[in-house]
C-alpha positions as a printed NumPy array, in Angstrom:
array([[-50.583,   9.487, -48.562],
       [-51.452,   7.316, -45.101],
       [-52.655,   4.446, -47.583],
       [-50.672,   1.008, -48.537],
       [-51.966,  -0.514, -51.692],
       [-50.515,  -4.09 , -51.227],
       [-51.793,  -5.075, -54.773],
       [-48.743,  -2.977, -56.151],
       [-45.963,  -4.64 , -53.719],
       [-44.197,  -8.004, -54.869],
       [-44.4  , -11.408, -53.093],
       [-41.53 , -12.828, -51.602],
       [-41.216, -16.465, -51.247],
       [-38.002, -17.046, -48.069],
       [-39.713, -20.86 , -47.747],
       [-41.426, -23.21 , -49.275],
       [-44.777, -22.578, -49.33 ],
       [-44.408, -19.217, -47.935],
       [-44.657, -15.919, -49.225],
       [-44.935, -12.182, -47.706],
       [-45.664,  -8.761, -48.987],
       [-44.546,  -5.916, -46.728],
       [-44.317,  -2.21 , -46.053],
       [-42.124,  -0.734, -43.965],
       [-41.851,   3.134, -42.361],
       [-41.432,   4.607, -38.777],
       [-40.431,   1.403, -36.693],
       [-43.518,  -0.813, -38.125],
       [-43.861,  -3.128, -40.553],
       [-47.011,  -4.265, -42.063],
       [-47.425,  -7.848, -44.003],
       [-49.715,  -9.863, -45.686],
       [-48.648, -13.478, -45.492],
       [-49.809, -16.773, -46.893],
       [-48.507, -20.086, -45.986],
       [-49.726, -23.211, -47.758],
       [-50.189, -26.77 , -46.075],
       [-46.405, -27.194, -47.828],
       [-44.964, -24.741, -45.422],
       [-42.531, -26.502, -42.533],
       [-41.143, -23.667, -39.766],
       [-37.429, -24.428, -39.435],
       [-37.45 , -23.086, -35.72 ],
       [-38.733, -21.89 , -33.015],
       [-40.059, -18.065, -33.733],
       [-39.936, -16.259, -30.463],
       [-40.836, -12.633, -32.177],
       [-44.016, -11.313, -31.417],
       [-47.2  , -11.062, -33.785],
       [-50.236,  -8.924, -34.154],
       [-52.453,  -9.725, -36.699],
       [-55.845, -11.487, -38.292],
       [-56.103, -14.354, -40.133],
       [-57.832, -12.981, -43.053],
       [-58.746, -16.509, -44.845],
       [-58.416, -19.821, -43.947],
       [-57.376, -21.21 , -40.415],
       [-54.087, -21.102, -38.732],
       [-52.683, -23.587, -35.929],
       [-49.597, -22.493, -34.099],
       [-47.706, -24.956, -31.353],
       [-46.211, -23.288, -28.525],
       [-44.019, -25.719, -27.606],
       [-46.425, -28.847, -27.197],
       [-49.781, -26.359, -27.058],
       [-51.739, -26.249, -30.116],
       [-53.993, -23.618, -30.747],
       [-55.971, -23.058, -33.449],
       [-56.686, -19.525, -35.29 ],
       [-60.   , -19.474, -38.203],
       [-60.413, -16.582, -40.459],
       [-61.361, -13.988, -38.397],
       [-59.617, -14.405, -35.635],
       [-57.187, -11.685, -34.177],
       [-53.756, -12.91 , -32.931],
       [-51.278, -11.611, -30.338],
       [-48.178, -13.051, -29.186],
       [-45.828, -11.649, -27.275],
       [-42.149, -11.78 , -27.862],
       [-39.756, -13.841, -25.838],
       [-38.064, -16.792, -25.447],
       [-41.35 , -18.383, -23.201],
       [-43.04 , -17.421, -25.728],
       [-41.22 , -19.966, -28.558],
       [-43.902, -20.862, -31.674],
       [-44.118, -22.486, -35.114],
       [-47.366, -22.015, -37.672],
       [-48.303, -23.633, -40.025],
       [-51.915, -23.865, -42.302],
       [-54.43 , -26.434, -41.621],
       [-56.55 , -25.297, -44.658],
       [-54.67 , -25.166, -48.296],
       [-54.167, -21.795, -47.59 ],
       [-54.364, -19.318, -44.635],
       [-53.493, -15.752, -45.255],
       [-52.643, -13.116, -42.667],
       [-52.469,  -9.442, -41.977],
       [-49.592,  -8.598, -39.321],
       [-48.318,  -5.422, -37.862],
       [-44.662,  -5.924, -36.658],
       [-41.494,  -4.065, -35.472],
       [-39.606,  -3.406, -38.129]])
C-alpha cells in the first residue's frame, strides 16, 4: 500500500542517454534516473533536487563550479535561478534516486 516497486514502472528515455522511472501522488514525485557518459544537458536546470547517487559518480557545474557526487553521496539543491546546474556522468553510468515536487 505505502510501497513503490520501480521494477514494474517503464523507462522513459526524453534525451539521449537519459532515462527516468517515476511515481507520482500527493505533490511528490519519486525517480530513479540514469544518465550515461552520452547524456548532454540542453540548459541550465534551476529546479531543485533531493536525492543519492545510488551507483556510479555524478559531476554537476553550477555555472563554472564543478562538483563532484560518488555513489553514496546525498544531494540537495535548492531551486532558483542562483542556483542554475547541468549533470552529467563521469562513470559509464550513474544512477540516482530523487524525491521532487511534482
Amino acid at each position: 500500500m505505502f510501497a513503490v516497486n520501480f521494477d514494474e514502472l517503464q523507462w522513459e528515455s526524453p534525451l539521449p542517454g537519459a532515462r527516468f522511472k517515476s511515481f507520482s501522488r500527493d505533490g511528490k514525485k519519486l525517480r530513479i534516473a540514469e544518465f550515461t557518459s552520452e547524456f548532454v544537458e540542453p540548459h541550465w536546470c534551476e529546479k531543485e533536487h533531493v536525492g543519492i547517487v545510488l551507483s556510479g559518480e555524478l559531476e554537476i557545474d553550477f555555472k563554472g563550479t564543478l562538483v563532484r557526487y560518488p555513489e553514496g553521496t546525498a544531494i540537495f539543491i535548492p531551486a532558483g535561478a542562483s542556483h542554475g546546474h547541468k549533470g552529467r556522468a563521469v562513470t559509464p553510468i550513474v544512477r540516482l534516486f530523487l524525491v521532487e515536487e511534482a
